[in-house]
Backbone and ligand atoms as CSV (ligand in chain L), in Angstrom:
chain,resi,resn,atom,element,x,y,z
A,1,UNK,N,N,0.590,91.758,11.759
A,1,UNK,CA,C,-0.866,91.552,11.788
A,1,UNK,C,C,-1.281,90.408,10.859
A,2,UNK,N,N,-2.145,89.618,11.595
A,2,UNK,CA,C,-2.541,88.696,10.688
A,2,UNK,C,C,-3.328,89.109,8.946
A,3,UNK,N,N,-4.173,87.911,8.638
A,3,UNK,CA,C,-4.765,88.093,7.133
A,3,UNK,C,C,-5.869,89.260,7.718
A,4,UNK,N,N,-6.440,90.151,6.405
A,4,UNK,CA,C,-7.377,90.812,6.908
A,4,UNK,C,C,-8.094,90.253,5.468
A,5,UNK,N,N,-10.032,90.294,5.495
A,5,UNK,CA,C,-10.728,90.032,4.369
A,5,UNK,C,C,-11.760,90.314,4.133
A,6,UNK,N,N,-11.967,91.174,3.542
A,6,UNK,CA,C,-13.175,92.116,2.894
A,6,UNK,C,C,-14.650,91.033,2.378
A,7,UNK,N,N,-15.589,91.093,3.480
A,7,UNK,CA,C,-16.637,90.455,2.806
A,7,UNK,C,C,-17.884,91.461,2.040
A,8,UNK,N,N,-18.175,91.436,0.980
A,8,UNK,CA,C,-19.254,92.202,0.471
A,8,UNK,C,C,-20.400,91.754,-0.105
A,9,UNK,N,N,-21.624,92.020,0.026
A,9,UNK,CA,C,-22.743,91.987,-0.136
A,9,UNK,C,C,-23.337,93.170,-1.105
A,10,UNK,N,N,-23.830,92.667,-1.932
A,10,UNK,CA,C,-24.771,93.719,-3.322
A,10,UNK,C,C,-26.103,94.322,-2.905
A,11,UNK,N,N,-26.584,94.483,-3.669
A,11,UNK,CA,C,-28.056,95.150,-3.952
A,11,UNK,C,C,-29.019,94.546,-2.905
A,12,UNK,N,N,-29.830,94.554,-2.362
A,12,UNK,CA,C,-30.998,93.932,-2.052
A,12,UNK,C,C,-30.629,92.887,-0.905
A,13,UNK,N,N,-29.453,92.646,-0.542
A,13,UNK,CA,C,-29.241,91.551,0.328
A,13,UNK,C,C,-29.623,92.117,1.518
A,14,UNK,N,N,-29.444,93.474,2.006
A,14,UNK,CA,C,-30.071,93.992,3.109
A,14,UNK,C,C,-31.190,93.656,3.425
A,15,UNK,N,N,-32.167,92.972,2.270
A,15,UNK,CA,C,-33.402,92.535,3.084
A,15,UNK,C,C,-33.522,91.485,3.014
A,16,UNK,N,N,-32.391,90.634,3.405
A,16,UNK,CA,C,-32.766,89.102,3.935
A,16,UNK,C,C,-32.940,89.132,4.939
A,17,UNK,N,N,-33.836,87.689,5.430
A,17,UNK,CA,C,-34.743,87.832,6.185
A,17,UNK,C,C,-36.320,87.888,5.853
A,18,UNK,N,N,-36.528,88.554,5.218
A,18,UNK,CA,C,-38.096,88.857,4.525
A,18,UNK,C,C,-37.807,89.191,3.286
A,19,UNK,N,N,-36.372,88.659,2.457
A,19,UNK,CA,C,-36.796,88.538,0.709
A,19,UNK,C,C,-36.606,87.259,0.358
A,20,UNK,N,N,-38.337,86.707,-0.223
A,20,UNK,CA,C,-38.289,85.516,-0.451
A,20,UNK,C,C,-37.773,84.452,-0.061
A,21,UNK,N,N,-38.148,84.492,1.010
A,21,UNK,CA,C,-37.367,83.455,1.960
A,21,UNK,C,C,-37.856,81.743,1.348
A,22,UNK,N,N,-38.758,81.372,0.405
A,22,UNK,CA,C,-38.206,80.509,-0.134
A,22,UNK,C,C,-36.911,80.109,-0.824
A,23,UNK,N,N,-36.890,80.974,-1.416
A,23,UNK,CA,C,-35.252,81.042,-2.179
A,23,UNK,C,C,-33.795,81.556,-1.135
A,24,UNK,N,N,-34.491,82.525,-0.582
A,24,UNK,CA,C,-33.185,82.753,0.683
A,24,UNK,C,C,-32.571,82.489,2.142
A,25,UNK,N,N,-34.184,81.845,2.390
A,25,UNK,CA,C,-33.784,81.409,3.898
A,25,UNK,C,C,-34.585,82.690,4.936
A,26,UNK,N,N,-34.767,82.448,5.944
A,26,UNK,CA,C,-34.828,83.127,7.071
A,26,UNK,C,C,-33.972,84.599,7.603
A,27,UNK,N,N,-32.509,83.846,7.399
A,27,UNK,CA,C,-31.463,84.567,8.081
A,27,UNK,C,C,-31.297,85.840,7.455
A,28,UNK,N,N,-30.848,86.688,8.119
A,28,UNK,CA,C,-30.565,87.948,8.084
A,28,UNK,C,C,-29.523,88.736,7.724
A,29,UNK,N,N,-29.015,90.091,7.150
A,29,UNK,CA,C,-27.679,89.906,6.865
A,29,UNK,C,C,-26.786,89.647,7.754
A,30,UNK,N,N,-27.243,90.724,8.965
A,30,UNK,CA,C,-26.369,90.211,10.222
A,30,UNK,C,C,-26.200,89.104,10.862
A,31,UNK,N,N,-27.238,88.190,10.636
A,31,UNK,CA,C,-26.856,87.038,11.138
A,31,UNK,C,C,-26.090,85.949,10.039
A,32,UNK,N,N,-26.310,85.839,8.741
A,32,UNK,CA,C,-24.566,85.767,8.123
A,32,UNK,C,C,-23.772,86.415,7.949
A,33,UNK,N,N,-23.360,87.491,8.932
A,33,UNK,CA,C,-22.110,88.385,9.041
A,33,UNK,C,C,-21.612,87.893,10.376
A,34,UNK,N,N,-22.723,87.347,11.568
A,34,UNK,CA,C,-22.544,86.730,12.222
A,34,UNK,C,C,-21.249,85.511,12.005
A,35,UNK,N,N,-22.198,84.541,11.358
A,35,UNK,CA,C,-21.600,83.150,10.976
A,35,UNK,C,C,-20.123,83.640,10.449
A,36,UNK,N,N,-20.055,84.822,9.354
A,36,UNK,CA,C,-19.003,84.645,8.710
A,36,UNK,C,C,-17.640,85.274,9.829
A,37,UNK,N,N,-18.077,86.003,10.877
A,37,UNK,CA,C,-17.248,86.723,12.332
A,37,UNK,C,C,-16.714,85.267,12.681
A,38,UNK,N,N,-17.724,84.546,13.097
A,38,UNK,CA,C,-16.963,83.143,14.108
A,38,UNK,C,C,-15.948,82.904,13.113
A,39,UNK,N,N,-16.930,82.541,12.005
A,39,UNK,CA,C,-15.684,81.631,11.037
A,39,UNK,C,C,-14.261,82.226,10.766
A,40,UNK,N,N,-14.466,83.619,10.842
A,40,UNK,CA,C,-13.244,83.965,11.091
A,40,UNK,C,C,-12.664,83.683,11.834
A,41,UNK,N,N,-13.093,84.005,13.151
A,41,UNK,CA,C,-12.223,83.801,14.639
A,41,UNK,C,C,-11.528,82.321,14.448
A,42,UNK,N,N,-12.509,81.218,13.938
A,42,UNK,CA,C,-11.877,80.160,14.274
A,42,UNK,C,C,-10.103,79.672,13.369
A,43,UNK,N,N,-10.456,80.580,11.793
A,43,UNK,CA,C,-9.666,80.492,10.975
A,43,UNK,C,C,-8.331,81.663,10.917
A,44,UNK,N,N,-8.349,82.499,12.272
A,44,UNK,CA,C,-7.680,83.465,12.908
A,44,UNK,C,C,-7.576,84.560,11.792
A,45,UNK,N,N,-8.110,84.843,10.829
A,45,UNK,CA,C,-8.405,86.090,10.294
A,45,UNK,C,C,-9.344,86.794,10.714
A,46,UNK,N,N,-9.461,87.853,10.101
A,46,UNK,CA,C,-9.733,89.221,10.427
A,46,UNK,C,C,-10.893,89.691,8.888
A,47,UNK,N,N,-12.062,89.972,9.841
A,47,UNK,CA,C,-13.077,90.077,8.066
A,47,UNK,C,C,-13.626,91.680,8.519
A,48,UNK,N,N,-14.235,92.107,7.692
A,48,UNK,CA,C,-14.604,93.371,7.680
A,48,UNK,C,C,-16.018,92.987,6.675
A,49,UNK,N,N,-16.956,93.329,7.135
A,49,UNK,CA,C,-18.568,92.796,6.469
A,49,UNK,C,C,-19.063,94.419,6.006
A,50,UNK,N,N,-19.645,94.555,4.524
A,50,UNK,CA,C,-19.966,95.635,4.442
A,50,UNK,C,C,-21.373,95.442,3.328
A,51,UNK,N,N,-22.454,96.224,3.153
A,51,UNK,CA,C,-22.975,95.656,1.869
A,51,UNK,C,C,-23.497,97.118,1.624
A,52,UNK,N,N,-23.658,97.313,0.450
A,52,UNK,CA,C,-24.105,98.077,-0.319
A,52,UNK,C,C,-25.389,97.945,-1.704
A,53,UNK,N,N,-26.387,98.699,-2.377
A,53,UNK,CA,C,-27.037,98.698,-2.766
A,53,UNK,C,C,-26.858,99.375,-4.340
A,54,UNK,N,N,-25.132,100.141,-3.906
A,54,UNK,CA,C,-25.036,101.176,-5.318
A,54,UNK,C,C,-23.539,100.280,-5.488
A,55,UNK,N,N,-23.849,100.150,-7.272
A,55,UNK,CA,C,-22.446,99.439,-7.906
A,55,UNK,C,C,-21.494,99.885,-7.497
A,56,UNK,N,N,-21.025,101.847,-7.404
A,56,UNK,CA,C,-20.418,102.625,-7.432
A,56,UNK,C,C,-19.606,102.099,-6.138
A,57,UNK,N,N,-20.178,102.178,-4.949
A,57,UNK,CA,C,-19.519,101.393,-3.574
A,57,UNK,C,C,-18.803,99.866,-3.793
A,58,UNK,N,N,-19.387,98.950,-4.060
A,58,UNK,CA,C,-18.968,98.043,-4.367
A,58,UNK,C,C,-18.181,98.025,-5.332
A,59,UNK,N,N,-18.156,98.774,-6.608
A,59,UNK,CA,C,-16.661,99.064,-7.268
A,59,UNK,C,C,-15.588,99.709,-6.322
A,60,UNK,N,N,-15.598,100.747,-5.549
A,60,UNK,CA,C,-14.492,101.713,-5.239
A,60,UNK,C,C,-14.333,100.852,-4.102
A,61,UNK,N,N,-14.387,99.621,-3.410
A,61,UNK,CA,C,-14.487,98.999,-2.513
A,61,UNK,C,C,-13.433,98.050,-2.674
A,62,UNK,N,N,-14.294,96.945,-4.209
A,62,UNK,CA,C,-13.269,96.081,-4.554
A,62,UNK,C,C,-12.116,96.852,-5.481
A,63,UNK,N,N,-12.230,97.842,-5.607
A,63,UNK,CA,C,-10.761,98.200,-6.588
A,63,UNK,C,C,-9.215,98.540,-5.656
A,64,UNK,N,N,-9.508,99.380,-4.098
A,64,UNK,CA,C,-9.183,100.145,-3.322
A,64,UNK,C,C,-8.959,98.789,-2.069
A,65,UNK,N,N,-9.071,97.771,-2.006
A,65,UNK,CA,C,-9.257,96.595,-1.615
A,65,UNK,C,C,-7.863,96.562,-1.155
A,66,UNK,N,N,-7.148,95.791,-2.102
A,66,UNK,CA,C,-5.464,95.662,-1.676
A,66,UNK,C,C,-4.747,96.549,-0.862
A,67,UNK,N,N,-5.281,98.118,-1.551
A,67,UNK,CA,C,-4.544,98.993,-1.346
A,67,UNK,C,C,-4.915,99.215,0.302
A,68,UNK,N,N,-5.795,99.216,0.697
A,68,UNK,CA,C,-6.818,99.273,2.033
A,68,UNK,C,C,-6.585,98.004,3.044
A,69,UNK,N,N,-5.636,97.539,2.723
A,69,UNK,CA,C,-5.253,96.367,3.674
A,69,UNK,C,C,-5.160,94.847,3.652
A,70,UNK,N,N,-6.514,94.349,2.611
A,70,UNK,CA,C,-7.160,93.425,2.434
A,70,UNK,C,C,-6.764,92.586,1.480
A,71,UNK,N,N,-5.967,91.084,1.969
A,71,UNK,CA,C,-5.766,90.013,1.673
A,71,UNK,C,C,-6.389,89.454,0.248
A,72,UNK,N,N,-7.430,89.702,0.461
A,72,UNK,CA,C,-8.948,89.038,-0.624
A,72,UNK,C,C,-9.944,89.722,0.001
A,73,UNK,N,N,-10.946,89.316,-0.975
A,73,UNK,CA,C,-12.652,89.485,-1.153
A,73,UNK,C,C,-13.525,88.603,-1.509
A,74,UNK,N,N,-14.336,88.551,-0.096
A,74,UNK,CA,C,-15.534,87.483,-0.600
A,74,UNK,C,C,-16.764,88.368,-1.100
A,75,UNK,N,N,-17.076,87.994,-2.315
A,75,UNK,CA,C,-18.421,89.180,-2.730
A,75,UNK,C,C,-19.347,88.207,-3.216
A,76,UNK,N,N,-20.690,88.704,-2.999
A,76,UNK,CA,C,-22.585,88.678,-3.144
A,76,UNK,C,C,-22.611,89.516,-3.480
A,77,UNK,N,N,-22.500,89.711,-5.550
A,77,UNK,CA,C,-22.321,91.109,-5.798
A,77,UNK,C,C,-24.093,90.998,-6.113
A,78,UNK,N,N,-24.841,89.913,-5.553
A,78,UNK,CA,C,-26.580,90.282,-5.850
A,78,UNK,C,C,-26.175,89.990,-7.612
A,79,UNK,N,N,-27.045,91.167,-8.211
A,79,UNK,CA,C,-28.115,91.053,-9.577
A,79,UNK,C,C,-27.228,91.358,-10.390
A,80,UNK,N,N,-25.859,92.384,-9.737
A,80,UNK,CA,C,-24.722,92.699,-10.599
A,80,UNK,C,C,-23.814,91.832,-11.158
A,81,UNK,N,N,-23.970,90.619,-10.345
A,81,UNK,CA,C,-23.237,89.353,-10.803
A,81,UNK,C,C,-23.576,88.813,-12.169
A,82,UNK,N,N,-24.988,89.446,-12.570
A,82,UNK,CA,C,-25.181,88.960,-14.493
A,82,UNK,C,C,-25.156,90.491,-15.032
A,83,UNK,N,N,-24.875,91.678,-14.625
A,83,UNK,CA,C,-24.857,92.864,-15.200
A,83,UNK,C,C,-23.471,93.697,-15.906
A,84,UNK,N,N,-22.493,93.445,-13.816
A,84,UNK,CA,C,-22.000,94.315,-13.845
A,84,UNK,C,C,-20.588,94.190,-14.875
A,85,UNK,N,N,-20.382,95.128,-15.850
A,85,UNK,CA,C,-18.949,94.626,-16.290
A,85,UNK,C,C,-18.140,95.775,-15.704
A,86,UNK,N,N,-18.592,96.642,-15.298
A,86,UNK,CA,C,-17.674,97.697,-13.792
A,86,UNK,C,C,-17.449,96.752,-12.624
A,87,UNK,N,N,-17.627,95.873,-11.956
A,87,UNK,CA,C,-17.258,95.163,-11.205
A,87,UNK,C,C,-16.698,94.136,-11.875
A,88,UNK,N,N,-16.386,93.656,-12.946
A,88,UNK,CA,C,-15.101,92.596,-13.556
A,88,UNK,C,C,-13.954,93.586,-13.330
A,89,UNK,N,N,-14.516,94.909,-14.107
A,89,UNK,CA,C,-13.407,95.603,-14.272
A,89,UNK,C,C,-12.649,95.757,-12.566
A,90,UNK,N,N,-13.176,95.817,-12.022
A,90,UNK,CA,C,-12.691,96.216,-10.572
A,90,UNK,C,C,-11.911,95.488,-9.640
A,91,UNK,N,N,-12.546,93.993,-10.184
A,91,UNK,CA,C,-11.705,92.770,-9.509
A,91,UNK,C,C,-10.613,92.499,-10.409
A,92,UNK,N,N,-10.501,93.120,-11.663
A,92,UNK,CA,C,-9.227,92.958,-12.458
A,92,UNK,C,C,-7.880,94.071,-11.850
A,93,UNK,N,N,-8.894,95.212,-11.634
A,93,UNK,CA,C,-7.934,96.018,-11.274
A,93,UNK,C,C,-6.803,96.638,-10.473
A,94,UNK,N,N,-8.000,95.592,-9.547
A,94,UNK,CA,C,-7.430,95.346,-8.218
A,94,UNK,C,C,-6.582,94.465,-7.189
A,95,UNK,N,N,-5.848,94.254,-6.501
A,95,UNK,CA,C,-4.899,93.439,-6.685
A,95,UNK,C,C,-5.101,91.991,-5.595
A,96,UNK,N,N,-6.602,92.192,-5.158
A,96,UNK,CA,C,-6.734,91.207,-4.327
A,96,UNK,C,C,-7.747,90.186,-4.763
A,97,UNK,N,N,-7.790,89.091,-4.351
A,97,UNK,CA,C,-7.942,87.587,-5.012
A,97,UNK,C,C,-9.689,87.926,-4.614
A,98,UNK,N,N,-10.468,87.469,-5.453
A,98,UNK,CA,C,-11.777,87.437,-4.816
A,98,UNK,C,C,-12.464,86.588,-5.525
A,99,UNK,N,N,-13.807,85.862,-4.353
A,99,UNK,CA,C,-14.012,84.617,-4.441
A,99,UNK,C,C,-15.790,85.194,-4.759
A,100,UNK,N,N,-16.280,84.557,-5.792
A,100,UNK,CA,C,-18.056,84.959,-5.876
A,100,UNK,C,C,-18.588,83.935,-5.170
A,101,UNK,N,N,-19.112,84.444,-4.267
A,101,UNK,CA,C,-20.560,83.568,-3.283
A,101,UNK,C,C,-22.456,84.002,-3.617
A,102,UNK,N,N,-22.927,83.133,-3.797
A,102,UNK,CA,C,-24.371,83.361,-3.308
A,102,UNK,C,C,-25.202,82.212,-2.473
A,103,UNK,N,N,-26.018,82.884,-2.106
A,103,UNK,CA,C,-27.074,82.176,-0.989
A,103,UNK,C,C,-27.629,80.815,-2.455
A,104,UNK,N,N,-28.764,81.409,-2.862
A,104,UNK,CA,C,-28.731,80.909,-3.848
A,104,UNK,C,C,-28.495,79.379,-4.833
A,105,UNK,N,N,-28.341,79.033,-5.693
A,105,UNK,CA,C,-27.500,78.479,-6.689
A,105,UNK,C,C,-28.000,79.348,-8.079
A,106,UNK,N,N,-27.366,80.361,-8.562
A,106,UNK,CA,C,-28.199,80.911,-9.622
A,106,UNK,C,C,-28.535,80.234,-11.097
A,107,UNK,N,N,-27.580,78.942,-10.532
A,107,UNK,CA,C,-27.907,78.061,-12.453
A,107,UNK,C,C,-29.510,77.093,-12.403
A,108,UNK,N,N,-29.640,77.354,-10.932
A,108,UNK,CA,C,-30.746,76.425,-11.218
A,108,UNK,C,C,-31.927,77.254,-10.951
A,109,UNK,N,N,-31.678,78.803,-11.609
A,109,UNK,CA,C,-32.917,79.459,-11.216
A,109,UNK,C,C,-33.213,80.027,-12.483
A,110,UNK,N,N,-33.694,81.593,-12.949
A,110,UNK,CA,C,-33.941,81.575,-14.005
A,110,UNK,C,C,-32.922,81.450,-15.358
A,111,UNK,N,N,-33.282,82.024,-16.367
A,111,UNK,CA,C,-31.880,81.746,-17.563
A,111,UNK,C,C,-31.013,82.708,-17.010
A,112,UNK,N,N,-31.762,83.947,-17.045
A,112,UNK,CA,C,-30.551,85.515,-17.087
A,112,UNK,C,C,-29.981,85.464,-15.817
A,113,UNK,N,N,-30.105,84.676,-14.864
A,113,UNK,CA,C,-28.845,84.525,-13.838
A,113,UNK,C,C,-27.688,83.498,-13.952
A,114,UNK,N,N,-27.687,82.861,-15.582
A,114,UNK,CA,C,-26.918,81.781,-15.477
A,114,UNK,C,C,-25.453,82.171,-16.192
A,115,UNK,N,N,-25.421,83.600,-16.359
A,115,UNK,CA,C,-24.511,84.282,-16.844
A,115,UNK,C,C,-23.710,84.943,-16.171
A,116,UNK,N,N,-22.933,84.932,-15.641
A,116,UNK,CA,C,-21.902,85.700,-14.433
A,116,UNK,C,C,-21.152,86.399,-15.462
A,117,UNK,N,N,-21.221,87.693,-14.953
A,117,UNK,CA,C,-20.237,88.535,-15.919
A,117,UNK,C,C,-18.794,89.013,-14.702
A,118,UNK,N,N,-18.790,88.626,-13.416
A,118,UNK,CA,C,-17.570,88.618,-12.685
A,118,UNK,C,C,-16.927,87.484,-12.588
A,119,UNK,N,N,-17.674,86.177,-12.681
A,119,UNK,CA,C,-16.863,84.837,-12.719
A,119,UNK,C,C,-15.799,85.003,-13.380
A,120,UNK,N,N,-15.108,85.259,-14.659
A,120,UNK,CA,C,-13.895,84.965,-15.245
A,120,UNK,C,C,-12.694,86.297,-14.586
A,121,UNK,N,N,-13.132,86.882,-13.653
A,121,UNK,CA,C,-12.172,87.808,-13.219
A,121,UNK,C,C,-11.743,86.810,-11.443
A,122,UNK,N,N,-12.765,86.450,-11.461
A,122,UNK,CA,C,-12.731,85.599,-9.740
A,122,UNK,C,C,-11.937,84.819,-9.728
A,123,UNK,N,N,-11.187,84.494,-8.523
A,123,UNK,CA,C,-10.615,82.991,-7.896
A,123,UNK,C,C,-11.580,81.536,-8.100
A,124,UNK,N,N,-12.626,81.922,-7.634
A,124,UNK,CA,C,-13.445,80.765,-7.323
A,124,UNK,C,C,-15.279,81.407,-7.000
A,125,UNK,N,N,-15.762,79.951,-6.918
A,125,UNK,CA,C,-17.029,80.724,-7.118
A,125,UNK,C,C,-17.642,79.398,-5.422
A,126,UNK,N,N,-18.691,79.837,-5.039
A,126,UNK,CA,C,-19.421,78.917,-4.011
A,126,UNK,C,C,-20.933,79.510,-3.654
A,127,UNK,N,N,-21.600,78.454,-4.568
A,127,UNK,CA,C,-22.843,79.233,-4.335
A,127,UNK,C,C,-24.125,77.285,-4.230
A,128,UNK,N,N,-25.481,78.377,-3.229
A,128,UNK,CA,C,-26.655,76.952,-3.220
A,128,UNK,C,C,-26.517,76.760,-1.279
A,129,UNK,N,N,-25.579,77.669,-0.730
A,129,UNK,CA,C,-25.608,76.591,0.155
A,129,UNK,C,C,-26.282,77.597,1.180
A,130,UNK,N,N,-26.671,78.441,0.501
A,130,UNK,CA,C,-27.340,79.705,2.179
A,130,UNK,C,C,-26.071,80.454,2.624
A,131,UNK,N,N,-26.235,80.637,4.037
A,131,UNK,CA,C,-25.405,81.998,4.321
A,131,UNK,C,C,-23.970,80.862,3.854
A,132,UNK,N,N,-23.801,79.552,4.661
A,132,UNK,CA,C,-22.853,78.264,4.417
A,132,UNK,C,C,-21.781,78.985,3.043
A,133,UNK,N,N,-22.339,79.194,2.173
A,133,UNK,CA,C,-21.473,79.767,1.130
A,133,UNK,C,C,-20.342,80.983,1.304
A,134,UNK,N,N,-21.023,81.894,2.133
A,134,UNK,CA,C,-19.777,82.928,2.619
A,134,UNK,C,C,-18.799,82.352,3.375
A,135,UNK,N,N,-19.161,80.899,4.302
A,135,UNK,CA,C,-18.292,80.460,5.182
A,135,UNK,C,C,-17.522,79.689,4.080
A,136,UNK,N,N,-17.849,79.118,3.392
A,136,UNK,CA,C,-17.142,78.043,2.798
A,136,UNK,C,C,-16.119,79.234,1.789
A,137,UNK,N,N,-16.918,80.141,1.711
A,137,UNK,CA,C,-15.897,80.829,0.253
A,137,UNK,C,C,-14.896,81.426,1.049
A,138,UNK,N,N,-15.027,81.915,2.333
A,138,UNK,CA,C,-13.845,82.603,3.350
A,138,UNK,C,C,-12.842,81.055,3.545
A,139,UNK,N,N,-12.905,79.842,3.812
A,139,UNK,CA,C,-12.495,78.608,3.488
A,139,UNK,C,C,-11.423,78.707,2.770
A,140,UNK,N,N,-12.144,78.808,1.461
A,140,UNK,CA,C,-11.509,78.350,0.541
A,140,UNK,C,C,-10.391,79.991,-0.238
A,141,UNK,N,N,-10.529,80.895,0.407
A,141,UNK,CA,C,-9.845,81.917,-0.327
A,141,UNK,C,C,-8.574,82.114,1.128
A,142,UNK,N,N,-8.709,81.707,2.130
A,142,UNK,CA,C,-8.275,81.865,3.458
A,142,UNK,C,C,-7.203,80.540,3.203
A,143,UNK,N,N,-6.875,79.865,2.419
A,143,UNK,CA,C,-6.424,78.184,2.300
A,143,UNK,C,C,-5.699,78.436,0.922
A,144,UNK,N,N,-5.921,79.548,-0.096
A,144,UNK,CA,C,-5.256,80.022,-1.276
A,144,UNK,C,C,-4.343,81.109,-0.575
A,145,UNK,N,N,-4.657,81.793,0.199
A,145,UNK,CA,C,-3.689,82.701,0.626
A,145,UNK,C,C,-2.621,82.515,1.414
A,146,UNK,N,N,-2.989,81.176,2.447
A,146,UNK,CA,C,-1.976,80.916,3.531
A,146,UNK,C,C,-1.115,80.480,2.013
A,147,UNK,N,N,-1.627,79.384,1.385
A,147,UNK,CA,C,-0.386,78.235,0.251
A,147,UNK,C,C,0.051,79.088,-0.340
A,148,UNK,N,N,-0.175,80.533,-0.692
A,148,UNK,CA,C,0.290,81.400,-1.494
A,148,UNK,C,C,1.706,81.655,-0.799
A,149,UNK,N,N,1.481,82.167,0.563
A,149,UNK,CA,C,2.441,82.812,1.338
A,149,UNK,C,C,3.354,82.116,1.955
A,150,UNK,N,N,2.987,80.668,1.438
A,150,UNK,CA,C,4.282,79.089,1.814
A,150,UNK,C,C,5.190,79.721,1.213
A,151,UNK,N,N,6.262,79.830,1.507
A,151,UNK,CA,C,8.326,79.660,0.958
A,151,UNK,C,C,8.054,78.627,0.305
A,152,UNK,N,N,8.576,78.433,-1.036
A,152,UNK,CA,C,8.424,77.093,-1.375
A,152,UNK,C,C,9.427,76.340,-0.967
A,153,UNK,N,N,9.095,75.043,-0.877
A,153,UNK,CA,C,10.081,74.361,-0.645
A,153,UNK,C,C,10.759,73.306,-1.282
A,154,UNK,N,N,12.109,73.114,-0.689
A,154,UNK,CA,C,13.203,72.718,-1.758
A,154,UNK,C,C,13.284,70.938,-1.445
A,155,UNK,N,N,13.563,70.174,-2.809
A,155,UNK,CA,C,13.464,68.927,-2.221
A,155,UNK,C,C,14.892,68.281,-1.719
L,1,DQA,C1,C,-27.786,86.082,-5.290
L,1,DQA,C2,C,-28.236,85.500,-6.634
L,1,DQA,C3,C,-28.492,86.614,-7.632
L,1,DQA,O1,O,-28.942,86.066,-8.869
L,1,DQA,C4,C,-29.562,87.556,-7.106
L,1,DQA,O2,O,-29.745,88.642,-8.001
L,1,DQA,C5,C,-29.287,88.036,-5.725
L,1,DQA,C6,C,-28.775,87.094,-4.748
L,1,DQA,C7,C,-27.648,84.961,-4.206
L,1,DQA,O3,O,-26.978,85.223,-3.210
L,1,DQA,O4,O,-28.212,83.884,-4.353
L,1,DQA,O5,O,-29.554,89.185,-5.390
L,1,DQA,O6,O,-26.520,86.678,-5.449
């Protein structure tokens, strides 16, 4: 079976679409769960889209991750991304690579979002570009995993 890859969504993202769509855009969750389905298809993995509102899910999610099949994790851990230190703990614990995305750019918004308390546990971070960021972060964690799983080779 090919790659499989856990995309997750935090707190409040369920109401995109009608939250502040200056700052978020139009689109909906399903319709960047949409975008992030093709992008799979085209990149022949396999994503699984889930979002949640309670840390507790999104911890037992990303910890249980590896063990559950899943290659990596793209996460929108939302507001928990300057809170949570149960979700560092979780992406530490756990044995799959995960990449932080937001719609967003949170450095150019207020101060207390300019603090990521999951960034130093993450692969990589991709945020500013709209739903574009889940695609690009499935990209770029989908392109660490194939080079991971290269044989190296001998000169
Ligand atoms: C967000 C940015 C966070 O600061 C905020 O709390 C969110 C959404 C984004 O995708 O831009 O809920 O993660």
């Amino acid at each position: 079976m090919g790659l499989r890859v856990l995309v997750l969504s935090g707190p409040n993202l369920d109401r995109l679409g009608t939250r502040e769509p200056a700052i978020y855009g139009t689109a909906t969750l399903a319709d960047v769960h949409r975008l992030v389905e093709e992008a799979a298809r085209r990149e022949g993995v396999d994503v699984e889209c889930r979002q949640s509102n309670h840390e507790g899910d999104l911890v037992t999610w990303i910890g249980r991750a590896g063990d559950d099949g899943f290659a990596g994790v793209v996460l929108n851990a939302g507001a928990y991304t300057h809170t949570s230190i149960a979700l560092y703990d979780a992406i530490k614990a756990g044995s799959a690579p995960t990449i932080e995305v937001h719609l967003s750019n949170p450095d150019a918004r207020e101060p207390f979002r300019r603090r990521s308390r999951i960034a130093p546990a993450c692969l990589g971070r991709v945020a500013g570009f709209g739903p574009a960021s889940y695609v690009l972060g499935l990209a770029g964690l989908v392109g660490h995993l194939r080079a991971a799983a290269k044989p190296a080779s001998h000169p």
